[in-house]
N, C-alpha and C positions, 0 to 999 in steps of 0.2 A: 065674350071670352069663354071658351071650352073649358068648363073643367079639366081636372089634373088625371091623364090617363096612366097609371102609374104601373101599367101591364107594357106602355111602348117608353123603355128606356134604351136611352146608347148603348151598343153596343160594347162591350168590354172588351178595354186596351189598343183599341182600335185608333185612338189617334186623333179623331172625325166624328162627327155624328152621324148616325146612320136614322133613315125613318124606317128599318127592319124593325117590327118589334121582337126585342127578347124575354122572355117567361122569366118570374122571378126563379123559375128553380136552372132554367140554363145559367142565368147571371151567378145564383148564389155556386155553381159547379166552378162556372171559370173561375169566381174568385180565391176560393179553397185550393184549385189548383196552382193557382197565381202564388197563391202562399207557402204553400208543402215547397214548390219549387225553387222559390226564393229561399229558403228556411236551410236547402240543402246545399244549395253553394256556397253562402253566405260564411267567412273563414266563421274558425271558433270566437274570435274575439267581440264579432258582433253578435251574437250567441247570444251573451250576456256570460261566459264561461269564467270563472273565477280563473285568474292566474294562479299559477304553480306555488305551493307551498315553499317557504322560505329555507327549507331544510332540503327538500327533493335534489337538488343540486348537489350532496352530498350524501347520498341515498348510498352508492358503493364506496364510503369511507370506512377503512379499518383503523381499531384502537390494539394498541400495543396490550401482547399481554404474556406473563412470564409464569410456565407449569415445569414441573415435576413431573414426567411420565414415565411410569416403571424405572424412578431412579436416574432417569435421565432428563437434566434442564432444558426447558424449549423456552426459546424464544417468539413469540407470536407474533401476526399480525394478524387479528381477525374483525371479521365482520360483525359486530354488535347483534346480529338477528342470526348468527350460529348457535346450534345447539353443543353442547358434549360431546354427545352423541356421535354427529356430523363432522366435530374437527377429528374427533379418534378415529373415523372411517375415514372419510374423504379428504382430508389434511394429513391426517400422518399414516395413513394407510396400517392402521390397529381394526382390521374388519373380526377379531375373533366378538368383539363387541359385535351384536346384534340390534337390528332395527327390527322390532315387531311388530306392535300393534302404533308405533308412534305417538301414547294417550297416557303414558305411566300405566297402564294396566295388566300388561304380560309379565311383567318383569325379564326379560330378554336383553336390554340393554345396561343392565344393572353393572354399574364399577366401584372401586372403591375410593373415596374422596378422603382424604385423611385418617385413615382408616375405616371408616364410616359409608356404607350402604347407599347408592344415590341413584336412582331412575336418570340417566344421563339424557333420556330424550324430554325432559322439562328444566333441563339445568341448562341458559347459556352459557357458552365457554368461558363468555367475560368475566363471568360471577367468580371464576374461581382462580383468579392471577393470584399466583402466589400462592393456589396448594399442592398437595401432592394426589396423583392420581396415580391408581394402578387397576391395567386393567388385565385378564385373564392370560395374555401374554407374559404381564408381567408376574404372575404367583412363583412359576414354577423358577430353578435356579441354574441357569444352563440345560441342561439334560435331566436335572431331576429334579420330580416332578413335587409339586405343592401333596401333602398328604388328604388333602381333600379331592385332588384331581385325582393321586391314585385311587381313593377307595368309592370315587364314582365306577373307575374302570373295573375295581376289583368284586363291585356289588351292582354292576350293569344298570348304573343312576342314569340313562339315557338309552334314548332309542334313537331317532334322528340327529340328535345332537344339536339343532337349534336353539333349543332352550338353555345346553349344557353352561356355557360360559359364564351365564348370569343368576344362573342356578349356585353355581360353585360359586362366584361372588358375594353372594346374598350369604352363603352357606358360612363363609371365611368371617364375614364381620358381623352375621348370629351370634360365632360362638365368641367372639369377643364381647360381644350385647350380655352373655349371657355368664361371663367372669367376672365383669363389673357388674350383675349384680341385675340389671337391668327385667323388669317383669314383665309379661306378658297377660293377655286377658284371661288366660287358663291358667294363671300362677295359683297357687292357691293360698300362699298367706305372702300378700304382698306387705305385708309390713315385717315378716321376716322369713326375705328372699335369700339367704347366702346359708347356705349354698342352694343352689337350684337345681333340684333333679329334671334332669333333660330327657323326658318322656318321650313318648313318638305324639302325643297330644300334645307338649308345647312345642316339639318341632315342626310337625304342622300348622302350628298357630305361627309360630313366627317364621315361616316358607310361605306363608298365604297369599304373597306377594310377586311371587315366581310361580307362574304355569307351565306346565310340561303337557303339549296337546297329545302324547303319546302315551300321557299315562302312567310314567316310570318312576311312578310315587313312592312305592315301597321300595324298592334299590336307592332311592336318594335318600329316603327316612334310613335305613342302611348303615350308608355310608358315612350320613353325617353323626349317626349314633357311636359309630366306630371312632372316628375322631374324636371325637368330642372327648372319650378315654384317655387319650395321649394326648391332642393338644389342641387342647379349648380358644388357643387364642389365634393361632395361624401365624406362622414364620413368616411370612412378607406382608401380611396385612400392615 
C-alpha cells in the first residue's frame, strides 16, 4: 500500500473523482469561492440575521399632542423623534424660526416656551403638550411691532437677518430673567441682585447664547439697552 499522496486530491465539486491532481492552494481558492458565493444568495434569514425589533413595526407611529402657538390652540399629531424646531417649520410652516447650526449652539432657533428661553432644536415637540409657545411671528400684535423688534430696526441689531428672530427671542425673555431677579456670572453681588443694572457686560453675558455671524453686536447690545428702560418684561412674552 502507497502511502497518502495528499498533493493528488479530487477535484472540487465535481461530482466524481478525478485522478487530475489539484494543488492545495487551487483547492483552498475553489473552496473560498464556493463560500463568498453561497454566503451572497443565501436570503438574510440564513445569515444568522436577527429579526426586526419588536417596535420597528411602528416606527412611523404618531402620538397626540396639544400647543398653544402664538395664541393659537393646535391640535397635533406628531412623530415622537420631531423636534420643535421641525414641527414650527415644517408642520405649521412658522419658518421665521431658524435652523442653524442644529447643536443648540447658534442660538438661531431660539423661541419662547412659557415664557422662558428654549433652543427648540433639542426640544421634541412631544415634551411640550400642553405649553405655550411663541415664536417670533408671534411678538409682534397685527402690524405693530414687538418694541424689541422695533429697536433692532431702529439700532441696525442685524445685518442678514438670520440670526434676527432668535436674537430678539433670547432678547424678550432676558429681560424678564432679568426683573425676576435672575443673576448672571457678571452679577456682581448675587446675593443682592434687585435691582440689576443691565450693563452692556451683563447683556453680553446673558446673549452668549445667540451668535450673530455678521457681527451686529453693538446695534443689538443697542437695542436691547433701550428696552430694557421702558419694558423690561416684553408684552407677549
Amino acid at each position: 500500500m502507497e502511502p497518502d499522496d495528499k498533493s493528488k486530491l479530487p477535484a472540487a465539486n465535481s461530482g466524481e473523482s478525478s485522478d487530475t491532481p489539484v494543488s492545495r492552494r487551487d483547492f483552498g481558492r475553489d473552496f473560498i469561492g464556493s463560500v463568498v458565493i453561497a454566503s451572497a444568495v443565501l436570503p438574510a434569514s440564513a445569515k444568522g440575521a436577527s429579526p426586526p425589533e419588536s417596535g420597528s413595526a411602528n416606527a412611523g407611529a404618531t402620538l397626540s399632542c396639544s400647543l398653544t402657538i402664538n395664541g393659537k390652540p393646535e391640535q397635533l399629531a406628531v412623530d415622537p423623534r420631531t423636534t420643535l424646531l421641525d414641527l414650527l417649520r415644517e408642520n405649521l410652516h412658522l419658518t421665521g424660526t431658524k435652523k442653524g447650526c442644529d447643536h443648540g449652539q447658534c442660538g438661531a432657533c431660539t423661541v419662547l416656551v412659557n415664557g422662558r428661553r428654549v433652543n427648540s432644536c433639542l426640544s421634541f415637540a412631544i415634551m411640550h403638550d400642553g405649553d405655550k409657545i411663541t415664536t417670533i411671528e408671534g411678538l409682534a400684535t397685527g402690524t405693530h411691532l414687538h418694541p424689541m423688534q422695533a429697536a433692532f430696526i431702529d439700532y441696525d441689531g442685524f445685518q442678514c437677518g438670520y440670526c434676527t428672530p432668535g436674537q430678539i427671542c433670547s432678547a424678550v425673555a432676558m429681560l424678564t430673567e432679568v426683573k425676576r431677579g435672575v443673576p448672571s456670572s457678571v452679577t456682581e453681588n448675587i446675593a443682592d441682585v434687585q435691582p440689576i443694572h443691565l450693563t452692556d457686560e451683563e447683556i453680553r453675558e446673558r446673549m452668549s447664547g445667540n451668535l450673530c455671524r455678521c457681527g451686529a453686536y453693538v446695534g443689538i447690545v443697542e437695542a436691547i439697552r433701550t428696552v430694557s428702560g421702558g419694558n423690561s418684561e416684553g408684552d407677549n412674552a
